[in-house]
C-alpha positions as CSV (number, residue, x, y, z in Angstrom):
1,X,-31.3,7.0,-13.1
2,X,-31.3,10.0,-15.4
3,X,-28.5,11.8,-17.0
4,X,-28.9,14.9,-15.4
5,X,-29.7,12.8,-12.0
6,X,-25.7,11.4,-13.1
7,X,-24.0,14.3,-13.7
8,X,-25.6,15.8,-10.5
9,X,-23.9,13.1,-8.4
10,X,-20.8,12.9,-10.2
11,X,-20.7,16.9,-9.4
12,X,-20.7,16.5,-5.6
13,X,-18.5,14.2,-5.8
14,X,-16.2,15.8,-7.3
15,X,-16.7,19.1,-5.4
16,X,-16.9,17.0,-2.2
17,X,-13.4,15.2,-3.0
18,X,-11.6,18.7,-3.4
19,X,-12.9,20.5,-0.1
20,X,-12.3,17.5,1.9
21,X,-8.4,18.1,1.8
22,X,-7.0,21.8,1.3
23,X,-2.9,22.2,2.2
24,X,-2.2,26.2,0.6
25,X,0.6,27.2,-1.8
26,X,1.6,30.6,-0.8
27,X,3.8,30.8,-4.1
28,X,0.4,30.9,-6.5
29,X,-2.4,31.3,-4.0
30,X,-3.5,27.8,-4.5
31,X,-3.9,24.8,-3.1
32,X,-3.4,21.1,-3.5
33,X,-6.5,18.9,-3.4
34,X,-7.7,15.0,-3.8
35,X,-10.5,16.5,-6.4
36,X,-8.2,14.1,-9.2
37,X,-9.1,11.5,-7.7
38,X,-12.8,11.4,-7.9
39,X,-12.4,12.9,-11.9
40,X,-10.3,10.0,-12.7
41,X,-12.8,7.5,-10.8
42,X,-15.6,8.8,-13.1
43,X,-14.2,9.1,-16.0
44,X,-14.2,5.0,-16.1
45,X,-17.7,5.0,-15.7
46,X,-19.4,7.9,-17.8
47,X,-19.0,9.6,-21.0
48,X,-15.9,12.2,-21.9
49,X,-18.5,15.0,-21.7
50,X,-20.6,14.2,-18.5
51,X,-17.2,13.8,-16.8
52,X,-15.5,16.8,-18.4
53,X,-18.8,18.5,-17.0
54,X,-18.5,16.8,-13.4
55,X,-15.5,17.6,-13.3
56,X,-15.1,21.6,-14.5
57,X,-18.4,22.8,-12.7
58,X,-17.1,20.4,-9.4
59,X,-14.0,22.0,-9.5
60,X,-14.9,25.5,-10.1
61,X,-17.8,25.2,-7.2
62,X,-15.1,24.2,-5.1
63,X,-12.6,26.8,-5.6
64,X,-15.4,29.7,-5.4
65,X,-17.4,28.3,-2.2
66,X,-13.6,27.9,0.0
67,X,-12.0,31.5,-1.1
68,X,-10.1,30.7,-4.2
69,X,-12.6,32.5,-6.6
70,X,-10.0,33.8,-8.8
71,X,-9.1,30.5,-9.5
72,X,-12.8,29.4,-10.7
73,X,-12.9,30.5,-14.6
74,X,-9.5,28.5,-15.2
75,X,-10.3,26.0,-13.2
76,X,-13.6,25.1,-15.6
77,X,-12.4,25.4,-18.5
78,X,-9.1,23.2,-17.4
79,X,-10.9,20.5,-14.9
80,X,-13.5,20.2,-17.8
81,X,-10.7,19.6,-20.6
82,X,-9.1,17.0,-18.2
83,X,-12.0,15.1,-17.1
84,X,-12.9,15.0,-21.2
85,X,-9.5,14.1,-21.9
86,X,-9.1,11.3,-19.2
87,X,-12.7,9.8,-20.3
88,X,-11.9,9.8,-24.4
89,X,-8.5,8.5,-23.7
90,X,-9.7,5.5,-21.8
91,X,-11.8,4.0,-24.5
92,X,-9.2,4.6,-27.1
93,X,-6.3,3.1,-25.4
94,X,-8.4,0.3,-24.4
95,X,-7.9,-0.7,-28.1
96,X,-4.0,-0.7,-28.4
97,X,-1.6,-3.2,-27.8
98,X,0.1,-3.3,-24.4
99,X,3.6,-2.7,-26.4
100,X,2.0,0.6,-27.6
101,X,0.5,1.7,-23.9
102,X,4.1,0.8,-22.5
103,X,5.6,3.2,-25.1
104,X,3.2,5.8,-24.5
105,X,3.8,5.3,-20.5
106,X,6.9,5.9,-20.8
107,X,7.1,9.2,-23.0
108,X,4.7,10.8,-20.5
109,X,6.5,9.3,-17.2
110,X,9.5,11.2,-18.9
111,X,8.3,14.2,-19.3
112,X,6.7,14.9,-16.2
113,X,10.1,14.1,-14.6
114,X,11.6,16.8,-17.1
115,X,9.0,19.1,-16.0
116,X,9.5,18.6,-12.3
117,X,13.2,19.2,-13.0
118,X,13.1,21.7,-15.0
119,X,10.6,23.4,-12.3
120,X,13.1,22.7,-9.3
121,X,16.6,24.1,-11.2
122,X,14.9,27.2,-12.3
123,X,13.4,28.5,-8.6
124,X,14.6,26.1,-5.9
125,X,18.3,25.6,-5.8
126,X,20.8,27.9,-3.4
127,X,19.1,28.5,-0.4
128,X,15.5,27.6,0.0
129,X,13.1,28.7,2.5
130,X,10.2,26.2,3.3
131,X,7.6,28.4,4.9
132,X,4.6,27.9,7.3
133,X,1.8,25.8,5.1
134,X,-1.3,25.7,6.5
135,X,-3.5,22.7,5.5
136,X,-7.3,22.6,5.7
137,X,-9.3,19.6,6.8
138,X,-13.1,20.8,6.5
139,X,-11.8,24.2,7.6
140,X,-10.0,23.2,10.8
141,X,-6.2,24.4,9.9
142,X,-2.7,22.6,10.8
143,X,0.1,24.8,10.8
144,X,3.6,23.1,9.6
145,X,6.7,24.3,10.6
146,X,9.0,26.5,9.1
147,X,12.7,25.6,7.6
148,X,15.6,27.0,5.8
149,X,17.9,24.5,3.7
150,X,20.3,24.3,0.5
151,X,19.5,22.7,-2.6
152,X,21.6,21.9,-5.4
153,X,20.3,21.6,-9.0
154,X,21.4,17.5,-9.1
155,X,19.0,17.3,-6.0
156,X,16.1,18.2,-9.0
157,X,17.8,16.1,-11.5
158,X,17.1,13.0,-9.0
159,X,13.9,14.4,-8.1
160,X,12.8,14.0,-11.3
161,X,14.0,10.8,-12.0
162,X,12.4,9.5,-9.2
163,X,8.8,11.0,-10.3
164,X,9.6,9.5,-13.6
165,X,9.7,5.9,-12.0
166,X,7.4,6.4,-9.2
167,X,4.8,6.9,-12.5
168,X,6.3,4.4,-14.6
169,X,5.5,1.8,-11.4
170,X,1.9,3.5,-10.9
171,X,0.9,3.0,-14.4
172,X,2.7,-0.4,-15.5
173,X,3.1,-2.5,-12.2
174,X,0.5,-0.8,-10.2
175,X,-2.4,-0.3,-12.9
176,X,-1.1,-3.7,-14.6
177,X,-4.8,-4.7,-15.1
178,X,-5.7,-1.4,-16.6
179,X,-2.9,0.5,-18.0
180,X,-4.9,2.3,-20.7
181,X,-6.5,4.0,-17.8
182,X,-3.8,4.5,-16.0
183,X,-1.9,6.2,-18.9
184,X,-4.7,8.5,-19.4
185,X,-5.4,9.9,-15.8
186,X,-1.6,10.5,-17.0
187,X,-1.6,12.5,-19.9
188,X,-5.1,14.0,-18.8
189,X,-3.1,15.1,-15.6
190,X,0.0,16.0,-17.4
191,X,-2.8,18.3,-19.6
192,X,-4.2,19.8,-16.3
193,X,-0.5,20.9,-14.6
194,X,0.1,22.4,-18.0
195,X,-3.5,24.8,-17.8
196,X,-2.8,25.6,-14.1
197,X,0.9,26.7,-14.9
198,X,0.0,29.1,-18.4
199,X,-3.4,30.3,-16.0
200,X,-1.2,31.4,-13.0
201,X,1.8,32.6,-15.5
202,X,-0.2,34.9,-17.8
203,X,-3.6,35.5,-15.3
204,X,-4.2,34.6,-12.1
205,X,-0.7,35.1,-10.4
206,X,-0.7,38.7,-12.2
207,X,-4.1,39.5,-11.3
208,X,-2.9,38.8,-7.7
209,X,0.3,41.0,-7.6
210,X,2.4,37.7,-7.4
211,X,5.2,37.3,-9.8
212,X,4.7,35.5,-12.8
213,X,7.4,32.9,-12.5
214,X,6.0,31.5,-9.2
215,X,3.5,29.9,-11.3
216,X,6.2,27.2,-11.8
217,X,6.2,26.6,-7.9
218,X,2.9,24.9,-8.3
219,X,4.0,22.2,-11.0
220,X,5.2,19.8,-8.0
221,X,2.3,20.2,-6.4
222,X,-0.2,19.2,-8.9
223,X,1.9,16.4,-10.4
224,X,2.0,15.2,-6.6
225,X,-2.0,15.7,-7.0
226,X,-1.8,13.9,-10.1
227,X,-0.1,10.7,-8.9
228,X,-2.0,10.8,-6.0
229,X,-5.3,10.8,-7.6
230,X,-4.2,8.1,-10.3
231,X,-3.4,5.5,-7.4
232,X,-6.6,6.5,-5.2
233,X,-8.2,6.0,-9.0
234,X,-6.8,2.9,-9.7
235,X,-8.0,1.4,-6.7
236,X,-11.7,2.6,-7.0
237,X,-11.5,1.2,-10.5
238,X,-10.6,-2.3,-9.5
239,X,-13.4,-2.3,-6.6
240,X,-15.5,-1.5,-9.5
241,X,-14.2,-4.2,-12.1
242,X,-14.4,-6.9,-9.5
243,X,-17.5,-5.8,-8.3
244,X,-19.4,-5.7,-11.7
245,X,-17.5,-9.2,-12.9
Protein backbone atom coordinates (compact mmCIF):
# COMPACT_ATOMS: atom_id res chain seq x y z
CA UNK A 1 0.00 0.00 0.00
CA UNK A 2 1.24 3.40 -0.89
CA UNK A 3 1.72 6.35 1.33
CA UNK A 4 -0.65 8.50 -0.14
CA UNK A 5 -3.05 5.24 -0.48
CA UNK A 6 -2.19 5.52 3.81
CA UNK A 7 -2.83 8.80 4.55
CA UNK A 8 -6.04 8.62 2.37
CA UNK A 9 -7.47 5.99 4.73
CA UNK A 10 -6.21 7.34 7.85
CA UNK A 11 -8.17 10.66 6.60
CA UNK A 12 -11.64 9.08 6.48
CA UNK A 13 -11.15 7.60 9.34
CA UNK A 14 -10.52 10.26 11.09
CA UNK A 15 -13.26 12.43 9.38
CA UNK A 16 -15.62 9.43 9.73
CA UNK A 17 -14.86 9.09 13.68
CA UNK A 18 -15.78 12.89 14.21
CA UNK A 19 -19.22 13.01 12.20
CA UNK A 20 -20.36 9.81 13.68
CA UNK A 21 -21.03 11.48 17.17
CA UNK A 22 -21.94 15.32 17.30
CA UNK A 23 -23.49 16.57 21.07
CA UNK A 24 -23.36 20.94 20.46
CA UNK A 25 -21.87 23.42 22.93
CA UNK A 26 -23.94 26.41 22.78
CA UNK A 27 -21.22 28.30 25.03
CA UNK A 28 -18.50 28.25 21.92
CA UNK A 29 -20.49 26.98 18.99
CA UNK A 30 -18.78 23.68 19.13
CA UNK A 31 -19.13 20.39 19.62
CA UNK A 32 -17.80 17.32 21.24
CA UNK A 33 -16.67 14.47 19.02
CA UNK A 34 -14.98 10.71 19.16
CA UNK A 35 -12.53 12.24 16.21
CA UNK A 36 -9.60 11.61 19.23
CA UNK A 37 -10.03 8.52 19.12
CA UNK A 38 -9.19 7.41 15.76
CA UNK A 39 -6.01 10.25 15.85
CA UNK A 40 -4.73 8.43 18.84
CA UNK A 41 -5.32 4.90 17.18
CA UNK A 42 -3.08 5.99 14.22
CA UNK A 43 -0.69 7.70 15.61
CA UNK A 44 0.63 3.99 16.97
CA UNK A 45 0.79 2.88 13.61
CA UNK A 46 2.19 5.68 11.19
CA UNK A 47 4.60 8.43 11.19
CA UNK A 48 4.19 11.93 13.38
CA UNK A 49 3.64 13.64 10.01
CA UNK A 50 1.20 11.26 8.14
CA UNK A 51 -0.87 11.37 11.34
CA UNK A 52 -0.51 15.07 12.06
CA UNK A 53 -1.80 15.17 8.31
CA UNK A 54 -4.74 12.52 8.91
CA UNK A 55 -5.60 14.07 11.47
CA UNK A 56 -5.68 18.11 10.69
CA UNK A 57 -7.20 17.70 7.10
CA UNK A 58 -9.74 14.81 8.93
CA UNK A 59 -10.68 17.16 11.35
CA UNK A 60 -10.99 20.30 9.33
CA UNK A 61 -13.21 18.18 6.57
CA UNK A 62 -15.29 17.39 9.30
CA UNK A 63 -16.05 20.62 10.82
CA UNK A 64 -16.59 22.37 7.29
CA UNK A 65 -18.87 19.46 5.64
CA UNK A 66 -21.47 19.44 9.26
CA UNK A 67 -21.75 23.46 9.63
CA UNK A 68 -18.90 24.35 11.88
CA UNK A 69 -16.72 26.06 9.08
CA UNK A 70 -15.53 28.66 11.28
CA UNK A 71 -13.99 26.22 13.24
CA UNK A 72 -11.91 24.54 10.15
CA UNK A 73 -8.62 26.82 9.90
CA UNK A 74 -7.94 26.24 13.82
CA UNK A 75 -8.93 23.04 13.78
CA UNK A 76 -5.90 22.06 11.07
CA UNK A 77 -3.45 23.70 12.25
CA UNK A 78 -4.38 22.29 16.04
CA UNK A 79 -5.66 18.44 15.01
CA UNK A 80 -2.37 18.48 12.86
CA UNK A 81 -0.03 19.67 15.92
CA UNK A 82 -1.82 16.91 18.10
CA UNK A 83 -1.78 14.10 15.84
CA UNK A 84 2.22 15.10 15.31
CA UNK A 85 2.62 15.46 18.83
CA UNK A 86 0.83 12.16 19.94
CA UNK A 87 2.87 10.18 17.09
CA UNK A 88 6.62 11.76 18.05
CA UNK A 89 5.80 11.26 21.74
CA UNK A 90 5.17 7.59 21.36
CA UNK A 91 8.44 6.60 20.06
CA UNK A 92 10.25 8.70 22.46
CA UNK A 93 8.69 7.65 25.59
CA UNK A 94 8.94 4.15 24.41
CA UNK A 95 12.63 4.68 25.43
CA UNK A 96 12.21 5.88 29.17
CA UNK A 97 12.00 4.08 32.19
CA UNK A 98 8.60 3.31 33.68
CA UNK A 99 9.70 5.48 36.85
CA UNK A 100 10.18 8.43 34.36
CA UNK A 101 6.57 7.79 32.35
CA UNK A 102 4.94 7.47 35.96
CA UNK A 103 6.40 10.89 36.77
CA UNK A 104 5.47 12.43 33.61
CA UNK A 105 1.77 10.82 34.17
CA UNK A 106 1.34 12.32 36.92
CA UNK A 107 2.45 16.09 36.22
CA UNK A 108 -0.01 15.97 33.23
CA UNK A 109 -2.98 14.11 35.22
CA UNK A 110 -2.39 17.19 37.55
CA UNK A 111 -2.76 19.66 35.49
CA UNK A 112 -5.61 18.78 33.53
CA UNK A 113 -7.47 18.58 36.93
CA UNK A 114 -6.15 22.27 37.65
CA UNK A 115 -7.44 23.16 34.35
CA UNK A 116 -10.82 21.65 34.81
CA UNK A 117 -10.92 23.45 38.17
CA UNK A 118 -9.74 26.37 37.38
CA UNK A 119 -12.47 26.27 34.34
CA UNK A 120 -15.40 25.37 36.73
CA UNK A 121 -14.64 28.27 39.69
CA UNK A 122 -14.28 30.94 37.16
CA UNK A 123 -17.83 30.44 35.08
CA UNK A 124 -19.86 27.72 36.78
CA UNK A 125 -20.40 28.33 40.42
CA UNK A 126 -23.78 30.24 41.96
CA UNK A 127 -26.51 29.36 39.93
CA UNK A 128 -26.02 27.42 36.81
CA UNK A 129 -28.31 26.82 34.09
CA UNK A 130 -27.89 23.47 32.07
CA UNK A 131 -29.61 24.23 28.81
CA UNK A 132 -31.20 22.12 26.01
CA UNK A 133 -28.13 20.20 24.12
CA UNK A 134 -28.91 18.72 21.11
CA UNK A 135 -26.74 15.78 20.09
CA UNK A 136 -26.24 14.51 16.48
CA UNK A 137 -26.07 10.93 15.50
CA UNK A 138 -25.54 10.99 11.59
CA UNK A 139 -27.80 14.12 11.61
CA UNK A 140 -30.75 12.68 13.47
CA UNK A 141 -30.90 15.06 16.73
CA UNK A 142 -31.78 14.18 20.49
CA UNK A 143 -32.90 16.89 22.55
CA UNK A 144 -31.83 16.80 26.43
CA UNK A 145 -33.59 18.37 28.89
CA UNK A 146 -33.19 21.53 30.46
CA UNK A 147 -32.21 22.29 34.37
CA UNK A 148 -31.30 24.92 36.79
CA UNK A 149 -29.01 24.06 39.86
CA UNK A 150 -26.37 25.62 42.41
CA UNK A 151 -22.74 24.93 42.37
CA UNK A 152 -20.22 25.78 44.76
CA UNK A 153 -16.61 26.32 43.87
CA UNK A 154 -15.43 22.99 46.19
CA UNK A 155 -17.85 21.09 43.78
CA UNK A 156 -14.90 22.04 41.00
CA UNK A 157 -12.19 21.50 43.36
CA UNK A 158 -13.49 17.67 43.51
CA UNK A 159 -14.25 17.70 40.09
CA UNK A 160 -10.96 18.15 39.32
CA UNK A 161 -9.48 15.80 41.51
CA UNK A 162 -11.47 13.27 40.26
CA UNK A 163 -10.37 13.91 36.44
CA UNK A 164 -6.92 13.94 37.88
CA UNK A 165 -7.42 10.23 39.02
CA UNK A 166 -9.79 9.07 36.50
CA UNK A 167 -6.38 9.86 34.14
CA UNK A 168 -3.93 8.73 36.44
CA UNK A 169 -6.01 5.19 36.32
CA UNK A 170 -6.44 5.50 32.34
CA UNK A 171 -2.84 5.92 31.74
CA UNK A 172 -1.11 3.76 34.62
CA UNK A 173 -3.59 0.88 35.40
CA UNK A 174 -5.61 1.01 32.35
CA UNK A 175 -2.76 1.47 29.59
CA UNK A 176 -0.36 -0.63 32.04
CA UNK A 177 1.02 -2.42 28.82
CA UNK A 178 1.59 0.78 27.07
CA UNK A 179 1.86 3.80 29.20
CA UNK A 180 4.26 5.79 26.87
CA UNK A 181 1.26 5.81 24.63
CA UNK A 182 -1.04 6.47 26.92
CA UNK A 183 0.92 9.52 28.37
CA UNK A 184 1.20 10.92 25.05
CA UNK A 185 -2.56 10.85 23.71
CA UNK A 186 -2.21 12.80 27.18
CA UNK A 187 -0.08 15.56 26.69
CA UNK A 188 -1.00 15.57 22.86
CA UNK A 189 -4.67 16.06 24.20
CA UNK A 190 -3.72 18.40 26.97
CA UNK A 191 -1.91 20.38 23.72
CA UNK A 192 -5.20 20.23 21.73
CA UNK A 193 -7.74 21.74 24.76
CA UNK A 194 -5.07 24.37 25.03
CA UNK A 195 -5.39 25.44 20.84
CA UNK A 196 -9.22 25.13 20.97
CA UNK A 197 -9.37 27.44 24.18
CA UNK A 198 -6.62 30.47 22.88
CA UNK A 199 -8.72 29.82 19.09
CA UNK A 200 -12.19 30.38 20.65
CA UNK A 201 -10.73 33.19 23.17
CA UNK A 202 -8.91 35.38 20.72
CA UNK A 203 -10.85 34.18 17.24
CA UNK A 204 -13.59 32.11 16.69
CA UNK A 205 -15.81 32.99 19.79
CA UNK A 206 -15.21 36.89 18.72
CA UNK A 207 -15.78 36.29 15.21
CA UNK A 208 -19.15 34.84 16.33
CA UNK A 209 -20.41 37.62 18.65
CA UNK A 210 -19.92 35.22 21.71
CA UNK A 211 -17.98 36.45 24.59
CA UNK A 212 -14.57 35.67 24.84
CA UNK A 213 -14.49 34.00 28.21
CA UNK A 214 -16.99 31.25 27.18
CA UNK A 215 -14.16 29.78 25.47
CA UNK A 216 -13.28 28.35 28.87
CA UNK A 217 -16.84 26.46 28.89
CA UNK A 218 -15.35 24.12 26.30
CA UNK A 219 -12.25 22.94 28.33
CA UNK A 220 -14.52 20.06 30.05
CA UNK A 221 -15.67 19.15 27.08
CA UNK A 222 -12.66 18.32 25.16
CA UNK A 223 -10.71 16.93 28.17
CA UNK A 224 -13.95 14.61 28.44
CA UNK A 225 -13.10 14.05 24.50
CA UNK A 226 -9.69 13.47 25.47
CA UNK A 227 -10.14 10.76 27.98
CA UNK A 228 -12.62 9.34 25.98
CA UNK A 229 -10.53 8.96 23.00
CA UNK A 230 -7.38 7.68 25.10
CA UNK A 231 -9.50 4.63 26.45
CA UNK A 232 -11.31 3.89 22.97
CA UNK A 233 -7.30 4.29 21.82
CA UNK A 234 -5.95 2.05 24.22
CA UNK A 235 -8.20 -0.59 23.37
CA UNK A 236 -7.62 -0.45 19.54
CA UNK A 237 -3.98 -0.57 20.37
CA UNK A 238 -4.02 -3.72 22.26
CA UNK A 239 -6.24 -5.50 19.44
CA UNK A 240 -3.43 -4.42 17.34
CA UNK A 241 -0.44 -5.66 19.63
CA UNK A 242 -2.00 -8.94 20.18
CA UNK A 243 -2.97 -9.23 16.77
CA UNK A 244 0.50 -8.60 15.15
CA UNK A 245 2.35 -10.76 18.12
Amino acid sequence: MTSVLRLAIYTAFVFIATIVLQIYTPATRGYFNLGEASIYSIAYIATPLVTGLAAGVGSALADLVTGYWYFAPGTLIIKFCEGFIVSYLMSRFSKLKITQLKVLSIATSVAAGILISLAGILLWTGSVELSSVPINVFNIQITLVTATFDLAGYIWVLVGVAVTLVLLYTIIIRGSENISAALSMSIGGLGMVMGYLLYEYYISNPFLGLPSEAAFAEVPVNIGQMIFGLVIALSVIGFLRRAFR
